[in-house]
N, C-alpha and C positions, 0 to 999 in steps of 0.2 A: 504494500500500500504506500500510496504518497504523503509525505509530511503533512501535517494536520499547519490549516493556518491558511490564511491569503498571501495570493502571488502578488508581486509589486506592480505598479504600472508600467514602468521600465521593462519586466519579464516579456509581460506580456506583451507589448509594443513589439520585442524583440522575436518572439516566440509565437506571440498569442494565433499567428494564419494559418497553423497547423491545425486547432480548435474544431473537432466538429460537434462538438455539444458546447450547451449556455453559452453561445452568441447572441447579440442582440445591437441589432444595426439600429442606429438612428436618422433621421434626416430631417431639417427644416427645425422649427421652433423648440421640438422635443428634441435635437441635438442644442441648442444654442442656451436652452435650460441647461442639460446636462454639463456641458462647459463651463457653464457657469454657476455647479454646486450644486444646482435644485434638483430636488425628487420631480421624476417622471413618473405619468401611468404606463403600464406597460400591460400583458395577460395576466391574469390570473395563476394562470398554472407556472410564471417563470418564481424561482423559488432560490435563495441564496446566490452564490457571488455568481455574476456573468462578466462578458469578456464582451468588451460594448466596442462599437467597432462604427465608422462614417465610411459605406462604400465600403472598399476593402480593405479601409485603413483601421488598424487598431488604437484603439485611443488609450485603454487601459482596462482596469475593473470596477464594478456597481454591485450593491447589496439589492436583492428585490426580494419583499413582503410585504406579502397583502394586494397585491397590482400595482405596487411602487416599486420604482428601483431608485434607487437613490447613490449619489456619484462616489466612489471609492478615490477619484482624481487626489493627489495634492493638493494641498489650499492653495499653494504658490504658482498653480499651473490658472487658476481660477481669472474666466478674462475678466477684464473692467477694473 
């Protein structure tokens, strides 16, 4: 089994395009949120850390509960 714990944003930036589970692409308002710290709606059924991605770029990692996902990003990466 894999080390208990979340991958960094940097990993997965690096790594994260291999991923074929707990993706979750964003685009338009609900990317421009998520860059900038705020909880997104997202499905219901996404559940724990995903590998959140614009296109086919990796952006990093997000917690989602409840049909939230909510940004794992760095605060320093945070636009504005």
């Amino acid at each position: 089994l894999p080390p208990a714990g979340k991958l960094t944003s940097v990993f997965l930036q690096r790594f994260g395009h291999t991923a074929t589970r707990n993706v979750v692409r964003l685009e338009g308002e609900r990317l421009m949120a998520f860059l900038d710290r705020e909880s997104v709606s997202v499905g219901d059924s996404l559940a724990g850390y995903q590998i959140v991605c614009a296109g086919e770029r990796v952006l990093g990692a997000g917690f989602a509960k409840a049909g939230v996902l909510r940004s794992q990003l760095p605060k320093t990466w945070r636009l504005g």
